[in-house]
C-alpha positions in Angstrom: 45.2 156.6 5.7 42.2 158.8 5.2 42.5 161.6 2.7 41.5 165.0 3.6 41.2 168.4 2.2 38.1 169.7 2.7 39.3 172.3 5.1 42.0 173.5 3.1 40.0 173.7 -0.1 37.8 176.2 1.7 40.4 178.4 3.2 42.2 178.7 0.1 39.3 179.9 -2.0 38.2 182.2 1.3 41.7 183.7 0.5 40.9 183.8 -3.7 37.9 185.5 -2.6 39.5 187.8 -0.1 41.8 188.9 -3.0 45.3 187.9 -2.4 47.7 188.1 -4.4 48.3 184.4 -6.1 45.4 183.1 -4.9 44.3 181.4 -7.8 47.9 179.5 -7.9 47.2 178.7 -4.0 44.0 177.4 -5.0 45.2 175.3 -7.8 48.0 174.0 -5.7 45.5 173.2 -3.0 43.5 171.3 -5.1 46.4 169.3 -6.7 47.5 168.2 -3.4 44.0 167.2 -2.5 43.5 165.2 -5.8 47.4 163.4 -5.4 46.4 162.5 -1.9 43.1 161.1 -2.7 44.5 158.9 -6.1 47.7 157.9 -3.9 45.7 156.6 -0.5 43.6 154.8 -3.1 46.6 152.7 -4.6 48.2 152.2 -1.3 45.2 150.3 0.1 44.6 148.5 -2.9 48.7 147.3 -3.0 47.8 146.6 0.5 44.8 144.7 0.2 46.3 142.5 -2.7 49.2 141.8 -0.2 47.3 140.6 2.6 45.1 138.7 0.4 47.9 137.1 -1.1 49.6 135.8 1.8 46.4 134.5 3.4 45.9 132.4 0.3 49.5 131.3 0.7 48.9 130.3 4.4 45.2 128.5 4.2 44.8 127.5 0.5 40.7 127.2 -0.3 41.0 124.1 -1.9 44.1 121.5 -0.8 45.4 118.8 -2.8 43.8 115.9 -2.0 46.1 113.1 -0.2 46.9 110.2 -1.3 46.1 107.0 0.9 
C-alpha cells in the first residue's frame, strides 16, 4: 500500500489555474484525500508490522527458559 497523489495534486491546481468554478474546493478536497491516504497507509503498516513482530516473538522466543535437568 503505497500512497499516491502526486498526479492528482497537479491536475487539480491545473484546473484552479484554468479557472473553474470550485476549483479551490477541488483542490482542497484533493489534498485532503492525499493527506488521509498518506497518515492512514502509515498506521496500517505500522499495526501490521507490530503484528508480525508479535507473532514471531510468540513462535521463536529470543531467550528460552532454561531446562531443568
Amino acid at each position: 500500500m503505497i500512497p499516491r497523489g502526486l498526479s492528482a495534486a497537479v491536475l487539480s491546481v491545473f484546473a484552479l489555474a484554468a479557472g473553474i468554478p470550485l476549483g479551490n474546493e477541488m483542490v482542497q478536497i484533493v489534498f485532503s484525500v492525499i493527506i488521509f491516504s498518506v497518515i492512514s497507509s502509515t498506521l496500517v503498516a505500522f499495526i501490521l508490522r507490530e503484528k508480525t513482530t508479535a507473532k514471531k516473538q510468540t513462535q521463536n522466543p529470543v531467550n528460552p527458559a532454561p531446562t531443568a535437568e
